[in-house]
GUKEGU-315853 format. One record per residue (C-alpha): residue in one letter; y, z, x. Coordinates in Angstrom, 2 decimals, decimal comma, m for minus. Layout:
N
r/north/up/east
A/Y/Z/X $
...
REM end
This chain:
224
r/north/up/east
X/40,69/m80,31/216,31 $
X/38,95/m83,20/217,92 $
X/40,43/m85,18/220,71 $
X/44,26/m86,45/220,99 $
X/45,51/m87,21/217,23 $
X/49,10/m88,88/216,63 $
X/52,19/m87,34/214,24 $
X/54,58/m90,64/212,74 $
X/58,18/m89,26/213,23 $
X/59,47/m91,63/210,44 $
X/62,17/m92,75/212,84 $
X/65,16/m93,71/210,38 $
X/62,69/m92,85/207,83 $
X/60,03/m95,82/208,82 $
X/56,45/m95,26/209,66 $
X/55,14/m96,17/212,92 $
X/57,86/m96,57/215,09 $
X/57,85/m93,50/217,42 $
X/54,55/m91,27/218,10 $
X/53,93/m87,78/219,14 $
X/50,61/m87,17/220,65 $
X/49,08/m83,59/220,00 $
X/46,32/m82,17/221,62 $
X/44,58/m79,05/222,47 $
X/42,02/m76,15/221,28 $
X/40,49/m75,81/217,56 $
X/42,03/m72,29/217,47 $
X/43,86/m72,25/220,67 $
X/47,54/m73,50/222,78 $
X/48,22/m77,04/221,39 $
X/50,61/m79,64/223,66 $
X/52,49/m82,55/222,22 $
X/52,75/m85,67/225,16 $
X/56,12/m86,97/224,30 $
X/57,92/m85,56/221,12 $
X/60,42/m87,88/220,08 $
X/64,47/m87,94/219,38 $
X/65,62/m84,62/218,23 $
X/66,02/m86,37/214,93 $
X/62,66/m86,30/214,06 $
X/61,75/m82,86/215,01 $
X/61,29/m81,12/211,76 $
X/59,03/m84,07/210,87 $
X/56,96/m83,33/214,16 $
X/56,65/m80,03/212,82 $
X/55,75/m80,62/209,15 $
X/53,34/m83,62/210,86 $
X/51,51/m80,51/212,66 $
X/51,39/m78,37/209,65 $
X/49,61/m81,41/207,83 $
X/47,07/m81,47/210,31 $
X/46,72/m77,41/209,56 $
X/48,48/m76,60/213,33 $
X/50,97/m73,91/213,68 $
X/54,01/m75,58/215,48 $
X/54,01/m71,88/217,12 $
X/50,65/m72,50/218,99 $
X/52,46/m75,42/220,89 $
X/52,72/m74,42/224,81 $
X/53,49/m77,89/226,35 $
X/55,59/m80,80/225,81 $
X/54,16/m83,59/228,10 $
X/57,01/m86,23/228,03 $
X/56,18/m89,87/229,80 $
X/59,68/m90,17/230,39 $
X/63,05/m89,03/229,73 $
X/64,45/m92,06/227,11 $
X/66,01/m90,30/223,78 $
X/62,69/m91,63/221,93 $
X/60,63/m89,85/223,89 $
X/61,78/m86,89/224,97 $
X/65,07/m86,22/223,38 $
X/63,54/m82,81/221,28 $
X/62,14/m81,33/224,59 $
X/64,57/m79,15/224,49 $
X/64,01/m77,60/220,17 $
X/60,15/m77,32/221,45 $
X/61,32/m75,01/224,39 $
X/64,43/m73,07/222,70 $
X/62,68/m72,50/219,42 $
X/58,72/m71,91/220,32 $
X/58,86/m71,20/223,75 $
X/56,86/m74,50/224,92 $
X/57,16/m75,67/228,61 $
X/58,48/m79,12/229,15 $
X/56,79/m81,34/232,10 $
X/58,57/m83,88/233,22 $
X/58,17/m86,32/236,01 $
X/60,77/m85,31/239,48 $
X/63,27/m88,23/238,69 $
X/63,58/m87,21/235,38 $
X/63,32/m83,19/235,34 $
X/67,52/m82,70/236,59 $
X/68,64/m85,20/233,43 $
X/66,68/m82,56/231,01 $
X/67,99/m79,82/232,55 $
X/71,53/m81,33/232,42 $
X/71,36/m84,40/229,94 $
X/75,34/m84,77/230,82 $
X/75,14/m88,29/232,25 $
X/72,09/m88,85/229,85 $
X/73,89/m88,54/226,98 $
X/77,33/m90,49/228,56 $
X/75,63/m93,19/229,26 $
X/73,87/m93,96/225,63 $
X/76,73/m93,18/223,78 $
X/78,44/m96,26/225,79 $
X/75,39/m98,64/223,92 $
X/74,85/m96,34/220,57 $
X/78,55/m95,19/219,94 $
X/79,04/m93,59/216,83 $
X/75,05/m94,34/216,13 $
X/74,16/m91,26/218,50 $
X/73,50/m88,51/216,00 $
X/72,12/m90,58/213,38 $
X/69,29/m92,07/215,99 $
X/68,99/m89,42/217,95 $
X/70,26/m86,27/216,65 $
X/71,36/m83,25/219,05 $
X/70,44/m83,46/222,99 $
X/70,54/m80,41/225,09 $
X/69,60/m78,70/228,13 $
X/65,74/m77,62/228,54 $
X/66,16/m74,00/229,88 $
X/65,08/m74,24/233,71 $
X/62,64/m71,17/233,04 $
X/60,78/m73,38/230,91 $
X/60,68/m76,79/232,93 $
X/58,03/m77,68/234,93 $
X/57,98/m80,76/237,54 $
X/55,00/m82,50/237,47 $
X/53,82/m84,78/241,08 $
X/51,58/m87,74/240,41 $
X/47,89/m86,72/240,22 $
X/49,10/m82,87/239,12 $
X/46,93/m81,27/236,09 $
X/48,05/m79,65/232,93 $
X/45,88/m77,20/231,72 $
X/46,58/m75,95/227,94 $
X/43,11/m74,41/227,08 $
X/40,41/m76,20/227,75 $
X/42,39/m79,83/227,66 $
X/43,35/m81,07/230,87 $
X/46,08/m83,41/231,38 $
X/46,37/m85,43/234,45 $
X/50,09/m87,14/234,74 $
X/49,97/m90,46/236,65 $
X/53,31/m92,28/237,92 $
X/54,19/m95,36/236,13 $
X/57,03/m96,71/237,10 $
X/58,19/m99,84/236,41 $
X/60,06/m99,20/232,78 $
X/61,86/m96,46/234,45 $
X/61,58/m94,88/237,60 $
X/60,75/m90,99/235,64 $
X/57,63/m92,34/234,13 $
X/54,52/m90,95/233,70 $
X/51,37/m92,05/231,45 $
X/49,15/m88,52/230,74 $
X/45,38/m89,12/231,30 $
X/43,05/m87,45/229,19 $
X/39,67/m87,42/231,35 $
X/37,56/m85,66/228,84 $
X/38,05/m88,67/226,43 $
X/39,00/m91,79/228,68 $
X/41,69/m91,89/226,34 $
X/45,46/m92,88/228,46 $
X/48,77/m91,81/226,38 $
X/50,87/m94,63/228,50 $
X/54,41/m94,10/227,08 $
X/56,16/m97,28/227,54 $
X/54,50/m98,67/230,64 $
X/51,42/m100,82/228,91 $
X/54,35/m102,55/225,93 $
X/55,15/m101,78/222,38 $
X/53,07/m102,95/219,41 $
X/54,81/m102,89/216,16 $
X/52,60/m103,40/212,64 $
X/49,77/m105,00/214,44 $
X/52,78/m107,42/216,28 $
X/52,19/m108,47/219,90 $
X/51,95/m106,14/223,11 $
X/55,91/m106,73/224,17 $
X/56,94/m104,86/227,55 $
X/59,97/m102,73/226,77 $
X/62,95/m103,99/229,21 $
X/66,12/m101,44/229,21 $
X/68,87/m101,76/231,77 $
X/69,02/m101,02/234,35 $
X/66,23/m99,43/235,56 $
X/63,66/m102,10/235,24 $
X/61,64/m102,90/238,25 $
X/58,52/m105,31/238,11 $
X/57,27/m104,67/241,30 $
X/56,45/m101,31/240,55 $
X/55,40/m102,12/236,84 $
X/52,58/m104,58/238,44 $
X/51,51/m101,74/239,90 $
X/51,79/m99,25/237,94 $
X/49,27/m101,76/235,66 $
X/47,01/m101,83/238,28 $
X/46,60/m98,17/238,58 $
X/45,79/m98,32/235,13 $
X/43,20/m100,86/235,37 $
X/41,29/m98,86/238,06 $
X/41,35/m96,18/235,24 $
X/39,07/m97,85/233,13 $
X/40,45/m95,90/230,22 $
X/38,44/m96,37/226,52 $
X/41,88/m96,49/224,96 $
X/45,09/m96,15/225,17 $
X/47,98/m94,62/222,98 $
X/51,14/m96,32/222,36 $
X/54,62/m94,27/222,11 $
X/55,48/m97,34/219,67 $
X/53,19/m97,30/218,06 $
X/49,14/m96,00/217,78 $
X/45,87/m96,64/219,49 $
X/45,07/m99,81/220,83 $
X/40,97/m99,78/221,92 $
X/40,88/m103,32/222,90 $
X/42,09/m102,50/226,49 $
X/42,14/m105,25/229,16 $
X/43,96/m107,81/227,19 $
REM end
């Protein structure tokens, strides 16, 4: 394979709502940067097996943050193919416990829970890995580097891609739906602009080619 390609998850069974990057090797270890809501993990899977990649070659699960919609199948990818999770150090004790996680959506989502987000469980600690700003994730001869974004949520990190200037940014540079406008995703509480300013910034200095969107694609027209 060629560079970082996207799998649609079909969220609620409609296309181009929630992403799954996959990158990695021809032949070699493959790693998905964020992987959903449990809900759409057989999807994710069939969505490799279209693209002719064993789900069983998948080593890493790159998450941006810890949201349901991003990460909440972290923990399928390391229970059933053995895939280590990295996660950002505000956000690594929630997948290793998603307790208080999973409290506090049901409070907004209620009986919805299942239905949008299917099952949420712990990511055995043997196969989490904290990731610091700046660290590199090596799955062949990819490289990942994760840089802190706060500003969305304090556990966020956008994954660089050197080799192609290409930044997977999560949540951090907005949300465009169908070709809609770039719209800054704002859940309580955790929203800080401050940090989100700067977190833009730091992207900026990047000078990135493109970016990819969580929600939803690639967007090569960059500095607007």
């Amino acid at each position: 394979m060629s560079g970082l390609r996207l799998i649609d998850g079909r969220h609620l069974g409609r296309p181009h709502v929630i992403a799954t990057g996959v990158v990695g090797d021809t032949f070699g270890p493959l790693a998905l940067i964020d992987c959903g809501p449990e809900s759409v993990f057989a999807t994710t899977v069939s969505g490799l097996r279209d693209l002719g990649l064993a789900p069983e070659r998948v080593t890493h699960v790159c998450v941006t943050h810890i949201h349901f919609d991003h990460a909440g199948a972290a923990w399928r990818w390391a229970v059933d193919y053995g895939a280590t999770v990295c996660v950002h150090p505000v956000g690594a004790p929630h997948l290793a416990d998603p307790t208080r996680l999973v409290a506090s959506a049901t409070k907004i989502f209620g009986a919805r829970m299942g239905e949008l987000w299917g099952d949420m469980r712990a990511v055995p600690p043997d196969k989490l890995r904290i990731v610091a700003d700046g660290e590199e994730v090596h799955v062949g001869s990819t490289v990942l580097r994760a840089i802190e974004t706060p500003g969305h949520a304090p556990h966020h990190h956008a994954w660089w891609l050197p080799a192609e200037r290409t930044l997977y940014a999560g949540d951090v540079a907005g949300v465009v739906i169908d070709g809609g406008p770039c719209l800054p995703p704002c859940p309580p509480p955790d929203i800080d602009l401050a940090h989100w300013k700067t977190s833009l910034a730091k992207i900026r200095a990047l000078q990135p080619r493109r970016l990819a969107l969580t929600h939803w694609g690639f967007v090569d027209d960059v500095a607007p």
